[in-house]
N, C-alpha and C positions, 0 to 999 in steps of 0.2 A: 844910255845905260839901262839894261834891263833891270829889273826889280822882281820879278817873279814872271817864270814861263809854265803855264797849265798844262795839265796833265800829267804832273812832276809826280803824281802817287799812280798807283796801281789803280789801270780801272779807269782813270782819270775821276779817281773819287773828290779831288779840288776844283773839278769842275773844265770845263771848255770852250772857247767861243767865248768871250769876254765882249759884254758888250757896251764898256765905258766904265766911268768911273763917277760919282759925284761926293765934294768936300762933307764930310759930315761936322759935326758942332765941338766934337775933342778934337777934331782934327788928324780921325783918322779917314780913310776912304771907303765909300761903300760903292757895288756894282753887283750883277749879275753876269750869271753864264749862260749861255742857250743849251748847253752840253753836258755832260757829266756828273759831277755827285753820284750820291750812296745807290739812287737809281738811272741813274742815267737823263732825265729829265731837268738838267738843269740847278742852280742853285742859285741861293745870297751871298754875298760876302762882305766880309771887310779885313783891309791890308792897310797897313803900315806902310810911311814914306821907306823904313825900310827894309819891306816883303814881307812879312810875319803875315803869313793870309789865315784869316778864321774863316770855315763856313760856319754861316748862320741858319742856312736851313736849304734843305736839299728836297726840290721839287718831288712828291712822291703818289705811287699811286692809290692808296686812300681805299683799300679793297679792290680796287682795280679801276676805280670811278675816275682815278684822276679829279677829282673833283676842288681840290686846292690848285691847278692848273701846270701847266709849262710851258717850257718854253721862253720864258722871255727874253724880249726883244730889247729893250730900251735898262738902262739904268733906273735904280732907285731914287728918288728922293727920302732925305731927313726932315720931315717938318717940323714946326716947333715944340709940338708934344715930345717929340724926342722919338716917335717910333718910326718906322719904312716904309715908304708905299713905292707901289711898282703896279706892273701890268703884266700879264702872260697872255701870249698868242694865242694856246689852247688849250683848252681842260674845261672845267666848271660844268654850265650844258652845254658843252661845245663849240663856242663863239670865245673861250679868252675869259682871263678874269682880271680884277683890280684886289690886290692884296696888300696888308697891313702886319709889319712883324716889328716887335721888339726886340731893338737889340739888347745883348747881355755886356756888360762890363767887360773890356779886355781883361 
């Protein structure tokens, strides 16, 4: 049974390329896109067992530096702090970065 298919918005501003999923601590799910959001570069998310997807933050290019990165590859983790860590392929000075975001209350 599917639960949400990407690129359901214009643009594919929810993002594309789903790359997993991992349980967070309320027990909703967090992952990453390699694809789409507000710039194209990818996003955060989190979805609901059922579909309710929020972006949480949509790779972007930062004056043009890209320097918050994209692309990522791998899923997030939740660590105990409560905030997200991930990795992106590329941006930052150009080798990929390791990133840190808080998520917001559903």
């Amino acid at each position: 049974m599917t639960i949400y298919s990407f690129c359901a918005l214009a643009n594919c501003a929810d993002g594309g390329g789903p790359s997993g999923l991992a349980l967070g601590a309320a027990g909703n799910f967090y992952g990453t896109t390699s694809g789409g959001g507000s710039f194209s570069l990818g996003t955060v998310l989190r979805i609901t067992a059922q579909g309710a997807l929020t972006t949480i933050y949509s790779f972007c290019p930062q004056g043009g530096s890209r320097a918050d990165g994209y692309d990522p590859l791998a899923t997030v983790i939740q660590a105990t702090d409560g905030n997200l860590y991930g990795t992106t392929q590329f941006g930052g000075l150009g080798g990929g970065t390791v990133f840190k975001l808080t998520p917001r209350a559903p």
